[in-house]
Structures are given as structure tokens and as C-alpha cells.
C-alpha positions as CSV (number, residue, x, y, z in Angstrom):
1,X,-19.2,27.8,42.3
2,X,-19.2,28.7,38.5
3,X,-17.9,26.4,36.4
4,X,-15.0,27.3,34.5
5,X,-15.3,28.0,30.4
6,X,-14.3,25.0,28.6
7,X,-11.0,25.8,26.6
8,X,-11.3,24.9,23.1
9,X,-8.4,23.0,21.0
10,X,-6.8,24.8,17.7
11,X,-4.9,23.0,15.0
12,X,-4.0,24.3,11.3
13,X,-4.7,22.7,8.1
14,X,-1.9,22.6,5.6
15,X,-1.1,21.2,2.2
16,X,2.6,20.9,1.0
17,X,1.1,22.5,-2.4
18,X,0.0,25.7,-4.0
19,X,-3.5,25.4,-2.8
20,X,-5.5,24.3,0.9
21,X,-9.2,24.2,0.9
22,X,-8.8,27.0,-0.6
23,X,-8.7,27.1,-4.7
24,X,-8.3,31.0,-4.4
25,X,-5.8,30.6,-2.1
26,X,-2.6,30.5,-4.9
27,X,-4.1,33.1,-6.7
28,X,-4.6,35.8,-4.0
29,X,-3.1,38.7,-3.9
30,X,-1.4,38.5,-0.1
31,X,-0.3,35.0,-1.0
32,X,1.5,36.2,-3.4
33,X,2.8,39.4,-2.1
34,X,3.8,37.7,0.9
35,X,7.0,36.3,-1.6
36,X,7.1,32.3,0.3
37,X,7.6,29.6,-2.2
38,X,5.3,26.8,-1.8
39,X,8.1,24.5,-3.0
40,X,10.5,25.7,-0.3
41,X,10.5,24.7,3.5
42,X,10.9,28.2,4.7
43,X,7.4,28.7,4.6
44,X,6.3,26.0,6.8
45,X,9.0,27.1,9.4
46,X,7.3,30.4,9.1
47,X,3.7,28.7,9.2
48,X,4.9,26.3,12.7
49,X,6.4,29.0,14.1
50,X,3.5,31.1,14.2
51,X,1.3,28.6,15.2
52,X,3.4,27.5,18.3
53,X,3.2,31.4,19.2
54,X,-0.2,30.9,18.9
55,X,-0.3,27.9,21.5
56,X,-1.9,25.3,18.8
57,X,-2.1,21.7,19.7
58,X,-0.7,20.9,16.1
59,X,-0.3,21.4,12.1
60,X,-1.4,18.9,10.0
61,X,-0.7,18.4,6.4
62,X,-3.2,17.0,4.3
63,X,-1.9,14.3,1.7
64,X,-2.9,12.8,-1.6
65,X,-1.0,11.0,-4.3
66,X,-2.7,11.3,-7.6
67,X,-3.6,14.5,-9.5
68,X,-7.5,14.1,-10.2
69,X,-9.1,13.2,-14.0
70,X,-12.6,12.7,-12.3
71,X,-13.5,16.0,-13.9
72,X,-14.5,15.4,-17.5
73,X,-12.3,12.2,-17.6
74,X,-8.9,14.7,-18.1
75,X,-5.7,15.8,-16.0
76,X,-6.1,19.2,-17.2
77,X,-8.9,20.9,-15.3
78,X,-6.9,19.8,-11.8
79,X,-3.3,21.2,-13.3
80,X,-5.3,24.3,-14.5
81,X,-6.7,25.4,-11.5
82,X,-4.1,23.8,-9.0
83,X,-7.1,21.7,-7.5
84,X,-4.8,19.4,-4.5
85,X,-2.1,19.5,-7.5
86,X,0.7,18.9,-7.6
87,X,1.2,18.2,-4.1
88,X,4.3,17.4,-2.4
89,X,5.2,14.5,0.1
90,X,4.9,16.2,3.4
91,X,6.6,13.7,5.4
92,X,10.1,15.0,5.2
93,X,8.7,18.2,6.5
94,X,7.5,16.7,9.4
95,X,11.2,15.8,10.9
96,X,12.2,19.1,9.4
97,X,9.7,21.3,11.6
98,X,10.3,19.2,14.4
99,X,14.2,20.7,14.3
100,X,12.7,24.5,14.3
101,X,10.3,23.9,16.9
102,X,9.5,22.4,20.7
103,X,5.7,22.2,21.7
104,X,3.2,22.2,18.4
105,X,2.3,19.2,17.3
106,X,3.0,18.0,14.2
107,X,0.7,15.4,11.9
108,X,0.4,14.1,8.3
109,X,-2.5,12.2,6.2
110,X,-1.0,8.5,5.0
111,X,-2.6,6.3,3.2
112,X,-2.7,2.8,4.4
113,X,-3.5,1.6,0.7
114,X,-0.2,2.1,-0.3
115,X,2.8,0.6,1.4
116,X,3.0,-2.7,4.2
117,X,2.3,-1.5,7.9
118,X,5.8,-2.7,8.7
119,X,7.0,0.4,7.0
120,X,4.4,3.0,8.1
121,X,5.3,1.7,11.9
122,X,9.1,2.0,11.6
123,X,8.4,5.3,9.5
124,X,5.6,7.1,12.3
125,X,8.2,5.6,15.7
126,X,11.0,7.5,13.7
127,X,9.2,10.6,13.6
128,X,8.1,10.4,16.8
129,X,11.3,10.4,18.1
130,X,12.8,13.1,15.6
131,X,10.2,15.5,17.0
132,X,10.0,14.2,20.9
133,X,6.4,13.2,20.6
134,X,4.7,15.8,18.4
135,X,3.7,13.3,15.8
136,X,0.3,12.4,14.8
137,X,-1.2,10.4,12.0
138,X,-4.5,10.9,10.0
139,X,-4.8,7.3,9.3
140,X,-7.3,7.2,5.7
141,X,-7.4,4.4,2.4
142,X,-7.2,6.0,-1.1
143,X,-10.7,7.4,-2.1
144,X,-10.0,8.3,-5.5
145,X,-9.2,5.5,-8.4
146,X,-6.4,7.6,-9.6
147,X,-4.6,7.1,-6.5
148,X,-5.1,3.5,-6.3
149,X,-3.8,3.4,-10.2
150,X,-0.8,5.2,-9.6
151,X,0.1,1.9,-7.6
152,X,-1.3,-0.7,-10.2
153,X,-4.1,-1.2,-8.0
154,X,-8.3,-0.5,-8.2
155,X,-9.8,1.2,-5.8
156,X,-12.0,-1.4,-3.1
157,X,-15.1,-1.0,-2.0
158,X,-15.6,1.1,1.1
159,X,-16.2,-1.6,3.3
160,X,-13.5,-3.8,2.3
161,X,-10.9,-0.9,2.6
162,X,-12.0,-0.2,6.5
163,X,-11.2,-4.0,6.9
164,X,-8.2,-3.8,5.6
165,X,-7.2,-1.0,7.5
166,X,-8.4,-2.1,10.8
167,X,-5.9,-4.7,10.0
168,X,-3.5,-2.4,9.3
169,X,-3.1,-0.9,12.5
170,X,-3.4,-4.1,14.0
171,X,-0.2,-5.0,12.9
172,X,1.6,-1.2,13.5
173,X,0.1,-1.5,17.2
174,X,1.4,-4.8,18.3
175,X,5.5,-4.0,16.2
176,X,5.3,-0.4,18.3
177,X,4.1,-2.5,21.3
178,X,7.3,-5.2,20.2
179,X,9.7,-3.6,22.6
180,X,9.2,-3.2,26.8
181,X,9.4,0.5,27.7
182,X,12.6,-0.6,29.5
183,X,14.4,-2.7,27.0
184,X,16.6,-0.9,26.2
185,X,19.4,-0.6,28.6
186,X,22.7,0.5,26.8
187,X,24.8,-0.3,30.0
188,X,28.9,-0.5,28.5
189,X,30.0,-2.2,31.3
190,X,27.4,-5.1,31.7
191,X,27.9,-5.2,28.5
192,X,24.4,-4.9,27.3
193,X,22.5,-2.3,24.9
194,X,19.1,-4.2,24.6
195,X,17.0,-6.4,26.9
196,X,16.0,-9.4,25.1
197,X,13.3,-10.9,27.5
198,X,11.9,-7.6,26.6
199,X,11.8,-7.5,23.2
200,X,8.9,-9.7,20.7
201,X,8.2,-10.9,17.7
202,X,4.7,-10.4,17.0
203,X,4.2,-13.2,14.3
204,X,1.4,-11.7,12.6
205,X,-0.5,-13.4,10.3
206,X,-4.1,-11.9,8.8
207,X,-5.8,-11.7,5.6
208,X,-4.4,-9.1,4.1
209,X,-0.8,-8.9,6.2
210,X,1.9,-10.5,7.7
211,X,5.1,-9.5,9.5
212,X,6.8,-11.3,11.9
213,X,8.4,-8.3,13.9
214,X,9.9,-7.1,16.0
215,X,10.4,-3.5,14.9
216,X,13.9,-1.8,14.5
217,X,12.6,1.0,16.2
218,X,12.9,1.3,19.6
219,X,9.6,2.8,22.0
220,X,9.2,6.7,20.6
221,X,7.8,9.0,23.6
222,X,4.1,8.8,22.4
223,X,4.8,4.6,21.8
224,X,3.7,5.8,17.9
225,X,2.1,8.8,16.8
226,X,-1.1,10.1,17.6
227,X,-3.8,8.3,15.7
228,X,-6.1,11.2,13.9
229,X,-8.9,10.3,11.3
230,X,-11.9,11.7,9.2
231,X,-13.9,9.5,8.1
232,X,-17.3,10.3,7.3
233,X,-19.3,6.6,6.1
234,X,-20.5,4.8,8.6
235,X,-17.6,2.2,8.8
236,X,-14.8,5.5,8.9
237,X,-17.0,6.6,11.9
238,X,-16.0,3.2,13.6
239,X,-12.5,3.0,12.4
240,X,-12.3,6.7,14.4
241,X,-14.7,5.7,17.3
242,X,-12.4,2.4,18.3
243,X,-8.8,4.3,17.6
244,X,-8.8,8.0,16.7
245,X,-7.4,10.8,19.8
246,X,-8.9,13.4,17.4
247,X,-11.3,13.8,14.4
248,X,-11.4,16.4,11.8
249,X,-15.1,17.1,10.7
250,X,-16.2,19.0,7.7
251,X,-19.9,20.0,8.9
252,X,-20.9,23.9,7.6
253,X,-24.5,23.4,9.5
254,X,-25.0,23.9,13.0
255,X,-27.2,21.2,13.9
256,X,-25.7,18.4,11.3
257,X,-22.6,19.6,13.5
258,X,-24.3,18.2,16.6
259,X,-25.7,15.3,15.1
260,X,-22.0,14.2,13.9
261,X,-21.0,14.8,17.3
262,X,-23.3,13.4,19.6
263,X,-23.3,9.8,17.4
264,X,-19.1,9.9,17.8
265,X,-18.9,10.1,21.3
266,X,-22.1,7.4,21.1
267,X,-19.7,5.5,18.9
268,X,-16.9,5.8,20.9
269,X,-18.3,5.0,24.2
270,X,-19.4,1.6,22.4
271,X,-15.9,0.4,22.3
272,X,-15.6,0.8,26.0
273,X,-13.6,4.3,25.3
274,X,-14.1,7.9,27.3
275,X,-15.5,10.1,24.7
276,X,-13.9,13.0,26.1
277,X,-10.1,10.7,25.2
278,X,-11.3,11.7,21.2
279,X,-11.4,15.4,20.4
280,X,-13.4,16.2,17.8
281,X,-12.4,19.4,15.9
282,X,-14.5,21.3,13.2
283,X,-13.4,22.7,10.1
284,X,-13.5,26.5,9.6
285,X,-12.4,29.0,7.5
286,X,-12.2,32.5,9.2
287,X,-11.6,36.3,7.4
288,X,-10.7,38.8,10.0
289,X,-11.3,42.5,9.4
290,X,-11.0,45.6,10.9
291,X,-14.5,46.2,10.7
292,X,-17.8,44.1,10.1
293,X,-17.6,45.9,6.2
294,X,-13.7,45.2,5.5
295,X,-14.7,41.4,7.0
296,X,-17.3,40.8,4.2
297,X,-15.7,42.5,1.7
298,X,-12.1,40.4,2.0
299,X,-14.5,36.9,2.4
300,X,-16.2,38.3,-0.9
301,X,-13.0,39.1,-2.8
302,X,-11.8,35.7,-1.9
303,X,-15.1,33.7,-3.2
304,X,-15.1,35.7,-6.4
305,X,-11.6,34.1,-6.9
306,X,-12.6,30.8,-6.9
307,X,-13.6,29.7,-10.7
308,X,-16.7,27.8,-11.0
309,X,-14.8,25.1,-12.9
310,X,-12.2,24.9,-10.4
311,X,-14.8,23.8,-7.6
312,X,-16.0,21.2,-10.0
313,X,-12.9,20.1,-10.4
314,X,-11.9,19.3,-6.8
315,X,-15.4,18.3,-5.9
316,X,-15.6,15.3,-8.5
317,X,-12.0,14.2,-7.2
318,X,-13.1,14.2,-3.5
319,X,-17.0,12.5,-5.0
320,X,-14.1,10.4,-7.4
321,X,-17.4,11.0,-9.3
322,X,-17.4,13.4,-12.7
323,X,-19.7,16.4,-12.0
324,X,-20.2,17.3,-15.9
325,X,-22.4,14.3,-16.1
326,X,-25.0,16.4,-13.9
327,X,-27.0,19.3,-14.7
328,X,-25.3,22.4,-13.1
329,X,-28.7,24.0,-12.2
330,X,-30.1,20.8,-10.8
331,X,-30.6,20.1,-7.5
332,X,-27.8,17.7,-6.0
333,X,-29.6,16.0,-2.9
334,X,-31.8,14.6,-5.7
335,X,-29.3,12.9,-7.6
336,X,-29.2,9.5,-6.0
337,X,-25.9,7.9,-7.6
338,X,-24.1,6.3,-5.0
339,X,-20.9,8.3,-5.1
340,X,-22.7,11.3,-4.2
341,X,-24.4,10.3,-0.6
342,X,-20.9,10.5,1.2
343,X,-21.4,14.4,1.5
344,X,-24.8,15.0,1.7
345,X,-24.5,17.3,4.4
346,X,-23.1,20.0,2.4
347,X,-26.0,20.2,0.0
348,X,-27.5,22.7,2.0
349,X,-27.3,26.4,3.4
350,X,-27.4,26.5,7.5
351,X,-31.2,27.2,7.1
352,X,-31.9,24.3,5.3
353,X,-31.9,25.7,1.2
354,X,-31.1,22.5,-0.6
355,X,-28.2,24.0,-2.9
356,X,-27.7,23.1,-6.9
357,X,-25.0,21.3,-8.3
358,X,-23.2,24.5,-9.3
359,X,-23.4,26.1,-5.6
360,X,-22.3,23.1,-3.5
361,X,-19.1,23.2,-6.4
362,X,-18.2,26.9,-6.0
363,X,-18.5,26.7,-2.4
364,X,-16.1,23.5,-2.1
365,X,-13.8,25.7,-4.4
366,X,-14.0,28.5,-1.7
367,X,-13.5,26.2,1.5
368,X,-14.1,22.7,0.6
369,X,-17.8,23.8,2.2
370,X,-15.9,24.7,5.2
371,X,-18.2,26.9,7.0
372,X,-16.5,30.7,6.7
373,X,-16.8,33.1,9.5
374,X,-16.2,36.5,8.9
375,X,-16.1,39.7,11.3
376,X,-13.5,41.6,13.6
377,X,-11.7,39.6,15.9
378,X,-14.4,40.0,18.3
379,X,-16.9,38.8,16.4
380,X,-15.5,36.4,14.7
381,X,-14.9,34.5,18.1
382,X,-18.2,35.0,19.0
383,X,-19.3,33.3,16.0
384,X,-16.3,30.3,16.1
385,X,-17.6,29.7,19.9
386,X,-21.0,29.9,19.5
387,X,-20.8,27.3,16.5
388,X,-18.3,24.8,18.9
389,X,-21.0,25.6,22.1
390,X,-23.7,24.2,20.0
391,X,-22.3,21.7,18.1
392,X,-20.7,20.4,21.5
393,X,-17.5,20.0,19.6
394,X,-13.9,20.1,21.0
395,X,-12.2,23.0,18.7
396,X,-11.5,23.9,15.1
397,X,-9.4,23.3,12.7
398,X,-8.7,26.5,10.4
399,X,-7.8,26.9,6.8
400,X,-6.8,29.7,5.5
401,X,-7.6,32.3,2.7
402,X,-4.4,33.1,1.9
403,X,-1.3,31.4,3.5
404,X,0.3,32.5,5.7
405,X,-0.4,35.7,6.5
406,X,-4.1,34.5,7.1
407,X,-2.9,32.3,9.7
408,X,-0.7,34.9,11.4
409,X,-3.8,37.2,11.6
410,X,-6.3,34.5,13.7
411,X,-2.9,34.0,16.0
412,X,-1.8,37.7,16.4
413,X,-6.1,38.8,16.6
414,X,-8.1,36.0,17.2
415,X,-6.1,33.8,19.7
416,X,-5.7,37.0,22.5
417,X,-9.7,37.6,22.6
418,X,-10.6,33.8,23.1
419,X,-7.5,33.5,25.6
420,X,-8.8,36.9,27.3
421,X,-12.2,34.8,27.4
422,X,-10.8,31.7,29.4
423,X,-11.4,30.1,26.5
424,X,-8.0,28.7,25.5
425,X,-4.6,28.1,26.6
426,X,-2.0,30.7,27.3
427,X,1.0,28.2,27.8
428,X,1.4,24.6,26.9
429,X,1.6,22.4,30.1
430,X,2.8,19.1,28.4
431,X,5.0,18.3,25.7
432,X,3.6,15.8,23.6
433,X,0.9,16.1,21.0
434,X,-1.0,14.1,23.3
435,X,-1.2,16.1,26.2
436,X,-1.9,19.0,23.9
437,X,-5.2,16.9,23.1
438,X,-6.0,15.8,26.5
439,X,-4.9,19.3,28.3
């Protein structure tokens, strides 16, 4: 008997700010002429609306807290261009979508540089519970010094900030772990609302933290929110092989795509985990036409958008490395700074062109070197499952080219053929963001 197709898992990328991945994304014309305000909430309801239509495991917002002066050692480039700035705190929105929707999940970047895990645990077991277990977190440290200044701190060493966030959610496990699933009882007549044989304080005491616990908040549905990461050195690879339930990977090359993949599920299967418990989803940035001509000529229209000294811009903030130091016609796998090694695999074109200085910047302007994929609907999936088939990957998850009626086109276009294909879901059959991963 045939086996049947492997359903793939969808999620949408989203920054509460102007721009996405995309740095033409502000500035195009259907952006614009759709009339949402970035600023206002409306346009996320819209956004999670569609995308539980569309039968997506989740949203997730994106989150940094700096605007960037790695670019020629000024704010200006970044507030010029819109490059991640300003960006808004995307938290609230998460307890605000969870009010306008059921089923998609719903998960946010936060930094555990920042504030004590006590908070972050009370925080993530309220939203949990605000949204009946659609919350997930992208756990990450600060990786630019501007972010680390903002809170009268310098940036660590890679190394150094894993540790420290291993510890981190250390402490958030064992307060969310604090209370028994049945301690709380809330019987009037005994009278008792709380168990307490069932409830702990954790007493924990570690390098860089301590808390003594318990935590104030009682078990959410999920026991905390789904744990989500993407890290790409070799230590964020183990921080997301011993805890992540899902992984984000920015790989625009087939086979570096397979590489990533097969040495995650190596890594998780090290820490005595199933691989198949952490889905790994690709990046991608899809144009939908009407024909294979319109397809290329809206991914071309976009590109052209994108300034050249925008793309430096955002690059240098996510290298926290200034790009005007380097010749723009040189080629950047030779430059052998330190900085620059963290992204090596997007130095090169899918057949293997090592790319200069000036084309790996445009084309993280256009999709962060997302890889794009454009075409008719049909097509289009063909490429998007032909790409997850080979890269052995678990899903994708998209960013637009405009927002949002670039989203509502992959759901309304997109979504029907690869459901028509057996290829992913036509209902949700849990509730939680969890069993949206694991379904």
C-alpha cells in the first residue's frame, strides 16, 4: 500500500513594523493601496484571520529592540529605509489576536538578554492562557550591540550568551513546572482554592540567576508556550536541538538546506529527543501570478524596490558588522572577519556563484536571502514542495512582498492546490499550537 504524501506545516512571518524581510515591502504599491496602518491592530486581525482560513499552524512576530547604526556608524540609513525600524512591541498583540481568533497559533521573538526569567515565565503562562494554548516563543539573546546598549549592557560573546540562556529556561521550566496540574482545586465549600502539597518553590540558584518561585501563574494549557528558535552557530544549533518544537531556517540553497537539516535531527537525536518532535520550517518568499510572465514580472518589480543601501543597511545590523568597510565589488566569502562567517551560506547563488558584497546586500534587502519562488499557483507549489522534498524539511515559513494582500493570495491560491495534493491540512484536529506542530 502507497504511502500517504507527507503534509507539510505553514506559519507566517510578521513584524509589528512598516517592513518584514522585505525592505520593498512599505514602499509597494499594494501595500499601500490596501489602506491598513501598520500602527493599528486591525491589520493583524485581518493578517490572523486569513491565515486561520488558511489552516496555518501559527503567526509569528519577529522582535528587536534597537534601531541599527551598524551601517556607517549612524541611525539614519536604518530610519531612512525603514530597515526593522521602528518596530513595535508585539506582545500586546499576541493576547489581542488570541480574542479574534480560535485555532492559529500565535508566537513572538523575546530576548532573554533583557529582563529576569521570572518575568518572561509569568509573562509566556499568561499568554498561554489568554489565547487557550496558541502561544509559542522564539527563544534568542541580543545579536546586535545596540540592543544590548539600550539596556546599559555590552553585548557577550556568543558562547557565553547560549550559557546564559540555557540557564534561562532552566529557571522558566522548573516556575512553569512550580504548580501540579491538579493544584488548583477552587472547591467553596471545602473551603479551598489551591492545593498546597501541590504547589513548589523551586529555589533556584545558578550563575547568572536566581528565583525562588513558585510562580503566580497557575499551569496554562500548553504548561508554557511552545519553545521555537533559530539559531544558526553551532551552540544556537544545540540550544534548538535540546528544547526547540520548531526551527525557522533561512537557507536559499537546496542542498545547504539538507545539510542544515540532516545535522538538526542528528543534533536532536543526541539529546535523547525524536527528531520528528522538532519541525523544522524553511523560509520563503513566494510571488503568485496569473501566468509564469506576470510571476516574474511582479518578483522583478518588487527587487527593483529594494535600494542597494537599504540592503546594506539591514545586512550590517543582522552581521552587527558595518558593510561600508568592505569593497562593494569584492567577493564576501573571502572576507574572513569573524562577524561575517555566521551567514556564509547566503554568499552564494543555488548553483554555487560565490556572490559580491553588493549582491548578497540587495538580495537580503529583497527577502533577507530568503529564497523567492515565483510562478502560478501551480507552479509555485511545485517549486515550494520540491525545495521541502529535498531539503527533507518539515514546511515553510512565508514572508511576504507586500502585506497583506500577499498573504491572502498564497491562502486563497496556493493553500487549495497543495491541500488538493494531500499535501496539507484541510481542518485543524487539535487546538493547541502544539498539536498543530505534531498533527
Amino acid at each position: 500500500m502507497a504511502r500517504a504524501p507527507r503534509k507539510i506545516h505553514l506559519a507566517q512571518f510578521l513584524v509589528h513594523g512598516p517592513t518584514y524581510h522585505s525592505h520593498a515591502m512599505w514602499r509597494h504599491p499594494k501595500t499601500r493601496e490596501a489602506g491598513f496602518d501598520w500602527r493599528r491592530p486591525e491589520l493583524y486581525e485581518h493578517i490572523a484571520r486569513t491565515c486561520e482560513r488558511g489552516k496555518f499552524d501559527m503567526v509569528f512576530f519577529a522582535d528587536l529592540n534597537y534601531i541599527s547604526d551598524s551601517f556607517r556608524g549612524t541611525l539614519a540609513p536604518a530610519l531612512k529605509y525603514g530597515s526593522q525600524a521602528p518596530e513595535h512591541d508585539p506582545m500586546p498583540l499576541l493576547a489581542w489576536l488570541g480574542a479574534v481568533t480560535k485555532r492559529v497559533g500565535l508566537a513572538s521573538t523575546f530576548s532573554v538578554s533583557n529582563q529576569h526569567p521570572f518575568y518572561a515565565a509569568r509573562m509566556w503562562g499568561t499568554i498561554d492562557h489568554l489565547t487557550s494554548g496558541r502561544a509559542g516563543w522564539n527563544v534568542v539573546s541580543s545579536i546586535n550591540h545596540n540592543q544590548a546598549a539600550n539596556y546599559g549592557t555590552e553585548r557577550e560573546p556568543t558562547d557565553r550568551r547560549y550559557e546564559r540562556a540555557h540557564e534561562y529556561y532552566q529557571v522558566c521550566r522548573q516556575l512553569w513546572d512550580s504548580w501540579d496540574e491538579d493544584a488548583l482545586v477552587m472547591d467553596p465549600e471545602a473551603p479551598m482554592f489551591a492545593d498546597a502539597n501541590k504547589v513548589r518553590r523551586i529555589d533556584f540558584e545558578g550563575e547568572f540567576f536566581r528565583s525562588r518561585g513558585p510562580l503566580n501563574v497557575t499551569p496554562s494549557p500548553q504548561n508554557g508556550p511552545v519553545i521555537l528558535q533559530a539559531g544558526t552557530s553551532p551552540r544556537g544549533r544545540d540550544f534548538a536541538a535540546q528544547y526547540a518544537e520548531g526551527i525557522f531556517a533561512i537557507q536559499p540553497q537546496r542542498e545547504e538546506a539538507k545539510k542544515y537539516r540532516d545535522d538538526i535531527r542528528e543534533l536532536v537525536a543526541k539529546f535523547g529527543r525524536d527528531p520528528d518532535d522538532c519541525k523544522l520550517l524553511f523560509g520563503a518568499q513566494v510571488v503568485i501570478g496569473s501566468s509564469e510572465q506576470e510571476a516574474q514580472e511582479k518578483m522583478a518589480e518588487h527587487n527593483e524596490l529594494v535600494e542597494p543601501e537599504a540592503g546594506m543597511t539591514i545586512l550590517s545590523a543582522h552581521l552587527d558588522f558595518d558593510l561600508s568597510q568592505l569593497p562593494p565589488d569584492s567577493i564576501m566569502e573571502e572576507h574572513e572577519h569573524p562577524a561575517l562567517q555566521r551567514m556564509k551560506t547566503r554568499y552564494r547563488t543555488d548553483d554555487g556563484r560565490p556572490l559580491t558584497v553588493a549582491e548578497v546586500a540587495q538580495r537580503h534587502g529583497q527577502s533577507v536571502s530568503l529564497p523567492q519562488f515565483a510562478g502560478t499557483p501551480e507552479s509555485v507549489t511545485d517549486q515550494l514542495l520540491d525545495f521541502v522534498d529535498h531539503a527533507g524539511g518539515d514546511g515553510f515559513m512565508l514572508s511576504p512582498i507586500y502585506s497583506p494582500g500577499a498573504i491572502g493570495e498564497f491562502v486563497d491560491l496556493v493553500v487549495p492546490e497543495l491541500q488538493k495534493r494531500g499535501r496539507f491540512r484541510k481542518r485543524y484536529s487539535g487546538t493547541t499550537l502544539r498539536e498543530h506542530l505534531r498533527g
